[in-house]
Backbone as JSON Lines, residues from 0, in Angstrom:
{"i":0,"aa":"X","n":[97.51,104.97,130.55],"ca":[96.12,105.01,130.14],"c":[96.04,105.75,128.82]}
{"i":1,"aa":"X","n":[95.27,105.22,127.53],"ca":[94.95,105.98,126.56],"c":[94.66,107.25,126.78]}
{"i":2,"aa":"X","n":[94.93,108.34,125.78],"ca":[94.07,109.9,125.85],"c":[93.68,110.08,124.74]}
{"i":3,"aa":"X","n":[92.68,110.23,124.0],"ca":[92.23,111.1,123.0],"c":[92.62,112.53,123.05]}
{"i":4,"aa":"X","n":[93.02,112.9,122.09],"ca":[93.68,114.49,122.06],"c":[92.33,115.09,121.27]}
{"i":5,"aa":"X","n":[92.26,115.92,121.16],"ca":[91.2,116.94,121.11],"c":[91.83,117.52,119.24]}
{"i":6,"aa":"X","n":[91.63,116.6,118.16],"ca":[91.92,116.83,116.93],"c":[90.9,117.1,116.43]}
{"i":7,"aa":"X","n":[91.22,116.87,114.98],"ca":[90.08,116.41,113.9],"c":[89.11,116.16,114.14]}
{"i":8,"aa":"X","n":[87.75,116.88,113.61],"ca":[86.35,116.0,114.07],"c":[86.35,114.69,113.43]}
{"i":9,"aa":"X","n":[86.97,114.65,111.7],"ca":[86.48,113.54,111.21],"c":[87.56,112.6,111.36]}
{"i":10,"aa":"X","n":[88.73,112.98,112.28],"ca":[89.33,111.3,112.69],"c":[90.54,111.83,113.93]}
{"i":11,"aa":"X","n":[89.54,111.34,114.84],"ca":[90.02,112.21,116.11],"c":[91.29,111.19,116.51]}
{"i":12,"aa":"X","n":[92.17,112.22,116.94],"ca":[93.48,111.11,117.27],"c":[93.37,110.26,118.86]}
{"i":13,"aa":"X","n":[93.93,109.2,118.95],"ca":[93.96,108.71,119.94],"c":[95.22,108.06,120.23]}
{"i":14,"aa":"X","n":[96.24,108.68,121.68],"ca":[96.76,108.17,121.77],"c":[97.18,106.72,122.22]}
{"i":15,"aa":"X","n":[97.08,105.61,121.4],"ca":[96.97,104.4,121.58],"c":[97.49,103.13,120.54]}
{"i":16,"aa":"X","n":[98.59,102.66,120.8],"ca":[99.22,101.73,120.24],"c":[98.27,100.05,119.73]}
{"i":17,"aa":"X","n":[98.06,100.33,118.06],"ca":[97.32,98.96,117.87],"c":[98.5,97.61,117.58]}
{"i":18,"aa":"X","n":[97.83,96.42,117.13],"ca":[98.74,95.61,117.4],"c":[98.71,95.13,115.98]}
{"i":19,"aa":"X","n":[99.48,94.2,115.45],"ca":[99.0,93.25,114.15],"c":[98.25,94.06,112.71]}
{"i":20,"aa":"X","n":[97.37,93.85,112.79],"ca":[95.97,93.76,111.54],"c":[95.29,94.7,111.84]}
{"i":21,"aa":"X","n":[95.2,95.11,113.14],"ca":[94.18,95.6,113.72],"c":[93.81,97.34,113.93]}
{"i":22,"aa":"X","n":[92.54,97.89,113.36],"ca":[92.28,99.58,113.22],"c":[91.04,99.49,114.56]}
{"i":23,"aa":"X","n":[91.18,100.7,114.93],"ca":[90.4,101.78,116.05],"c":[89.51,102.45,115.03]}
{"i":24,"aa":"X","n":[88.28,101.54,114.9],"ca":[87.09,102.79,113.99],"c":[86.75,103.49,114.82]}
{"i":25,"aa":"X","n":[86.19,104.74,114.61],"ca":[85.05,105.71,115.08],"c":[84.2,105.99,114.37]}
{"i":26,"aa":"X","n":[83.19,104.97,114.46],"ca":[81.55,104.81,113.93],"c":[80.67,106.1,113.56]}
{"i":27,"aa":"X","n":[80.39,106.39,112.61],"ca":[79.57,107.71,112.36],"c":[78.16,107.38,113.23]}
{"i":28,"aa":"X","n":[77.91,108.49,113.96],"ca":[76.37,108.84,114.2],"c":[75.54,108.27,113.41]}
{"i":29,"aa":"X","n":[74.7,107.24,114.34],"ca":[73.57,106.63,113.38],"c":[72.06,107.66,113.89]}
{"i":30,"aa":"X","n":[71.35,107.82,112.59],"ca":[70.63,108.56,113.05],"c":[69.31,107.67,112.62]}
{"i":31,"aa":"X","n":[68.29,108.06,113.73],"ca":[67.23,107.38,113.96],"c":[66.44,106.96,112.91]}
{"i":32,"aa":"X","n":[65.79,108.09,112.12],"ca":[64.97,108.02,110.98],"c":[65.77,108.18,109.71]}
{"i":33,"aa":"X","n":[65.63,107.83,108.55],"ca":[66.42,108.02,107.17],"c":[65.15,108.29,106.59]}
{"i":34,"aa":"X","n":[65.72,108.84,105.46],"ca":[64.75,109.27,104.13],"c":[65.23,108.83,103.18]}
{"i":35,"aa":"X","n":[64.31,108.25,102.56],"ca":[64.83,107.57,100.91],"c":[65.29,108.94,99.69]}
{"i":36,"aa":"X","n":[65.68,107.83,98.52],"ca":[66.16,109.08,97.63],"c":[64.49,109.54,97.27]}
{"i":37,"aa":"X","n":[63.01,109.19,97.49],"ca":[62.37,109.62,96.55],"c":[61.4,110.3,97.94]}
{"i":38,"aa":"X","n":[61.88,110.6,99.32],"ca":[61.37,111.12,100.17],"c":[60.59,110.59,100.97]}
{"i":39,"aa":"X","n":[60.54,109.1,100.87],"ca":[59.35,108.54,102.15],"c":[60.53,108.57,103.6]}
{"i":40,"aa":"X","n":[59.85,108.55,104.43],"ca":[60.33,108.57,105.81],"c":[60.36,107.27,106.09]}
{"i":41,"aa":"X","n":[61.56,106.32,106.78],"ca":[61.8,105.01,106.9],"c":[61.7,105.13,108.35]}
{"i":42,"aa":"X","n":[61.49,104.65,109.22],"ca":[61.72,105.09,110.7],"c":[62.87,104.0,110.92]}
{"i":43,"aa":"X","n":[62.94,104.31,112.03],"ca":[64.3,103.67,112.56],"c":[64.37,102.35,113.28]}
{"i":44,"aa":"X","n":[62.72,101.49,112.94],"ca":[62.36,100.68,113.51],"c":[62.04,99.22,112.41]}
{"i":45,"aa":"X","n":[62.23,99.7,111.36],"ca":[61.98,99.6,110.39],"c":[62.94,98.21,109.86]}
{"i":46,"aa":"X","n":[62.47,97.18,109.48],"ca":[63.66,95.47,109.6],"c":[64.09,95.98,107.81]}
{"i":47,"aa":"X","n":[65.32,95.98,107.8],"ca":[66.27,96.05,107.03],"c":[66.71,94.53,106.37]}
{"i":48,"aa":"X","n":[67.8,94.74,105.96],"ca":[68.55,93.47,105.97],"c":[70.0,93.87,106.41]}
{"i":49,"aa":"X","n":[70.74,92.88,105.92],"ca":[72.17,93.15,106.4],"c":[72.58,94.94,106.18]}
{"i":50,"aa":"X","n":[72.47,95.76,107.25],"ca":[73.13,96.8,107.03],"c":[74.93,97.23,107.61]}
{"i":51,"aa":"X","n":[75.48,97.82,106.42],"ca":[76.74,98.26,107.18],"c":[76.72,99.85,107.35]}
{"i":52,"aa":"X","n":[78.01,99.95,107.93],"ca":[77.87,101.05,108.97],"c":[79.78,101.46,108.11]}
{"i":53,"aa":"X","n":[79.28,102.86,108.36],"ca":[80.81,103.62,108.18],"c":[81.39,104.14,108.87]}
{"i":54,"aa":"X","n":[82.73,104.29,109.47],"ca":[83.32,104.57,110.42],"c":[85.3,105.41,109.74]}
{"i":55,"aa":"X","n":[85.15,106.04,110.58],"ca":[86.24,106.88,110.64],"c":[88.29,106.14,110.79]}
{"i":56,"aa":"X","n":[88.66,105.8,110.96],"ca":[89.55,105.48,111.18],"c":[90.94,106.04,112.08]}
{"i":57,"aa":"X","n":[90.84,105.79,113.43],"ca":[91.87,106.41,114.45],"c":[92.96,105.75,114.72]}
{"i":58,"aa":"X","n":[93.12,104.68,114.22],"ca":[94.45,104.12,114.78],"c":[94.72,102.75,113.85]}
{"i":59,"aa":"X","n":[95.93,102.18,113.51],"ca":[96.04,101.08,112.86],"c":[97.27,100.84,113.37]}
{"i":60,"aa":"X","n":[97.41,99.09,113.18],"ca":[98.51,98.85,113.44],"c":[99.74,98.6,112.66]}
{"i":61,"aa":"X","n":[100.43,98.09,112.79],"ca":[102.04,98.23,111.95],"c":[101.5,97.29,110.63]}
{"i":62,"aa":"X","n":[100.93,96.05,110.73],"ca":[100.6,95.4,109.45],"c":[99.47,95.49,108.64]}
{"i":63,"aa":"X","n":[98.93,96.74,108.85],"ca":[97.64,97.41,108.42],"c":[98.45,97.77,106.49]}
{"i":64,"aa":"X","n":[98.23,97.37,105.82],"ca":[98.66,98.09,104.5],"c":[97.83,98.98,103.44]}
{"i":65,"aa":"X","n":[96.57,98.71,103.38],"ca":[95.94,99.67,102.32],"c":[94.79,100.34,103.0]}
{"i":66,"aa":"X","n":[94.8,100.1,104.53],"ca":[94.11,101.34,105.1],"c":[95.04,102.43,105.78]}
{"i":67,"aa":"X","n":[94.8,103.73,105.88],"ca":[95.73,104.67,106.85],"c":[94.81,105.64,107.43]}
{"i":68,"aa":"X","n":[95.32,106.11,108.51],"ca":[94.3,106.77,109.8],"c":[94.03,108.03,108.81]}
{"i":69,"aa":"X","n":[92.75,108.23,109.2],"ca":[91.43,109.16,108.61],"c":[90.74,108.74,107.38]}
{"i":70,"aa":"X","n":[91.05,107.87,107.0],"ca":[90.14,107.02,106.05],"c":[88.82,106.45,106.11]}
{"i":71,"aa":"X","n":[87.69,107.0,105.62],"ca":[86.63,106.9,106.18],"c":[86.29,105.23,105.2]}
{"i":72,"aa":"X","n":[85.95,104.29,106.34],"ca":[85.79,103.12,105.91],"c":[84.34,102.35,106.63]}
{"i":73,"aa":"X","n":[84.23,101.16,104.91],"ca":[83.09,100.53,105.36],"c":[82.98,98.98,105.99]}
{"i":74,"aa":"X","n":[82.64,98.84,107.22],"ca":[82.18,97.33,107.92],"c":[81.16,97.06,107.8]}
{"i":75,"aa":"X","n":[81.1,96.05,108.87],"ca":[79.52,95.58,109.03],"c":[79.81,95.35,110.63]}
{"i":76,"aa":"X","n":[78.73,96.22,111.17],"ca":[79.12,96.06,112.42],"c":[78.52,95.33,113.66]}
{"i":77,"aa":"X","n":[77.93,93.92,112.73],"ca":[77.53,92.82,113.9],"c":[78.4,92.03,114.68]}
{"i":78,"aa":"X","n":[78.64,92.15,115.72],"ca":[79.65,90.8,116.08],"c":[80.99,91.41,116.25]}
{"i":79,"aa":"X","n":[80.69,92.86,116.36],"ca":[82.67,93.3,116.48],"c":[82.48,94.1,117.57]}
{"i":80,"aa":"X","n":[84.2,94.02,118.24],"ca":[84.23,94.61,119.57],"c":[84.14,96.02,119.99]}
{"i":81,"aa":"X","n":[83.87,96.39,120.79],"ca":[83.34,97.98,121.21],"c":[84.52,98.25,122.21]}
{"i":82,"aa":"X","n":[84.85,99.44,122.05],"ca":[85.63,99.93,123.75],"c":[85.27,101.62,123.74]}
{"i":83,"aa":"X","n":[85.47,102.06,124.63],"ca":[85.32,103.65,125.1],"c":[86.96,104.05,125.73]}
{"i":84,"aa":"X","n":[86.79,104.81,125.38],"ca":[88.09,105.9,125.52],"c":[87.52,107.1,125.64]}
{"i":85,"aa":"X","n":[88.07,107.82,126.75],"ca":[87.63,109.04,127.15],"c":[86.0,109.45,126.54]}
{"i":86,"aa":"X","n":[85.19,108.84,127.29],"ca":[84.06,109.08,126.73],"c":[83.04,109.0,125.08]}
{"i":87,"aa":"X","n":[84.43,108.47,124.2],"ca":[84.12,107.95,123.13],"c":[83.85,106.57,122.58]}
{"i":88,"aa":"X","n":[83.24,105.93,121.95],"ca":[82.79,104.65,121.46],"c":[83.62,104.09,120.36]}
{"i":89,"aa":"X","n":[84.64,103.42,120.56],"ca":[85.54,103.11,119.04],"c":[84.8,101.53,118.67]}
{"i":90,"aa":"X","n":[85.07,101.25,117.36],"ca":[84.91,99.53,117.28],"c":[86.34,99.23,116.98]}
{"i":91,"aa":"X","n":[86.94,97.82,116.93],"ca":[87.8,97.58,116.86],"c":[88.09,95.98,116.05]}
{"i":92,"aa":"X","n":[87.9,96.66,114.96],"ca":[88.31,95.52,113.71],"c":[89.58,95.04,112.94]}
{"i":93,"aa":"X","n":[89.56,93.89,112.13],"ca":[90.82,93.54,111.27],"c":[90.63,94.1,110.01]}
{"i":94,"aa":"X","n":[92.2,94.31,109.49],"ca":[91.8,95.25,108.25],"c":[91.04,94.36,107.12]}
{"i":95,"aa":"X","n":[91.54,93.0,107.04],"ca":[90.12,91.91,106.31],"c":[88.63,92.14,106.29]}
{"i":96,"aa":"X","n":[87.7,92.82,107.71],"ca":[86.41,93.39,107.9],"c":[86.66,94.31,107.14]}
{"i":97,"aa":"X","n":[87.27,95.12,106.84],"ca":[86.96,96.06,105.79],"c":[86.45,95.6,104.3]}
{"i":98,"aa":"X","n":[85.06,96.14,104.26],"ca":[84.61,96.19,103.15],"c":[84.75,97.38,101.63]}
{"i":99,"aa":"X","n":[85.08,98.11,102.39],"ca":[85.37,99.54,100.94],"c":[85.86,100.99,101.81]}
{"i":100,"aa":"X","n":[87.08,101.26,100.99],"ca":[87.39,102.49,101.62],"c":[87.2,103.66,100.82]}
{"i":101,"aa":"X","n":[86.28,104.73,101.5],"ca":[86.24,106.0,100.25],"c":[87.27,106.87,99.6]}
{"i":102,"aa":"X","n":[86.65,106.68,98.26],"ca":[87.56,107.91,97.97],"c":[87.33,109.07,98.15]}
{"i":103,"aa":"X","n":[88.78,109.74,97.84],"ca":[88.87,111.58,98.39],"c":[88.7,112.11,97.35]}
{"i":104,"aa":"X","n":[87.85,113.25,97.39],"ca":[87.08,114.01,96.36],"c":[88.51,114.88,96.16]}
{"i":105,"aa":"X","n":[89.18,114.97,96.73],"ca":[90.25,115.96,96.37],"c":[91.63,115.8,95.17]}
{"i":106,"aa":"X","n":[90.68,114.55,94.35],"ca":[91.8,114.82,93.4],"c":[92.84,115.99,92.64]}
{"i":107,"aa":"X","n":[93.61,115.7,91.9],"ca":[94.62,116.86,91.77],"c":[94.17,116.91,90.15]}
{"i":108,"aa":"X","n":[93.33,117.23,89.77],"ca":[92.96,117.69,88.25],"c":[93.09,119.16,87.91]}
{"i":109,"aa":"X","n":[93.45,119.26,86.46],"ca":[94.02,120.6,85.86],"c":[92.83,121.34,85.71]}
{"i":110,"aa":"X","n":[91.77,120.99,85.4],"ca":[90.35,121.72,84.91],"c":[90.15,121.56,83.38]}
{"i":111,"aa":"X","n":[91.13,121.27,83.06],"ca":[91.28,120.77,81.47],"c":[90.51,119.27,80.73]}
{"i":112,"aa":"X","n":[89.28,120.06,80.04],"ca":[88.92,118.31,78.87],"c":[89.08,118.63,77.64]}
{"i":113,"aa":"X","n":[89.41,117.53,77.89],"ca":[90.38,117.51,76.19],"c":[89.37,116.41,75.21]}
C-alpha cells in the first residue's frame, strides 16, 4: 500500500512508483473568493472561463524529462484523474498536460550590474 511520509509542505513525498509519462500532482488549495489586482472581490461563484490550476509535483515516472519532483506546475484540471492517498487528494497527469513549469527565484547571481 502507498504511504505518504510526512516531508515537505510544498511537495510532500509519496511513497509510490509512477509508470511511463506519468506525474502525482498535489493541487494547491483553491480558495473560495479571489481579489483582483485593483481590489474588487470576485466570489467564488462567479463563471470564469477556462481556468487552470497549479499543483505541486510528488512523483514522476522514469520517462518524465523536463519535469522533476517539487516543481510547482501548471494544468488544467478538467477531465483528469483524482486519487487519495493517506488522506490526501493527488491528480494524476501526463507530462504533455503540462502547461508551464515555474521558475525558482533562487537563482545564483553575484549582486553585480555592470
Amino acid at each position: 500500500m502507498p504511504a505518504a511520509s510526512g516531508g515537505e509542505e510544498t511537495a510532500p513525498e509519496v511513497r509510490i512508483r509512477m509508470l511511463h509519462d506519468r506525474l502525482l500532482v498535489c493541487p494547491e488549495k483553491e480558495a473560495g473568493e479571489r481579489t483582483s489586482s485593483a481590489g474588487i472581490l470576485i466570489p467564488a461563484t462567479a463563471a470564469v472561463g477556462k481556468r487552470l490550476a497549479w499543483g505541486t509535483v510528488s512523483a514522476a515516472g522514469p520517462l518524465v524529462r523536463q519535469v522533476e519532483i517539487g516543481d510547482s506546475v501548471l494544468y488544467d484540471p478538467d477531465g483528469l484523474s483524482e486519487v487519495e492517498l493517506e488522506a490526501r487528494t493527488f491528480v494524476l497527469l501526463r507530462e504533455r498536460d503540462v502547461h508551464a513549469i515555474a521558475e525558482s527565484d533562487t537563482d545564483e547571481a553575484t549582486g553585480l550590474y555592470l
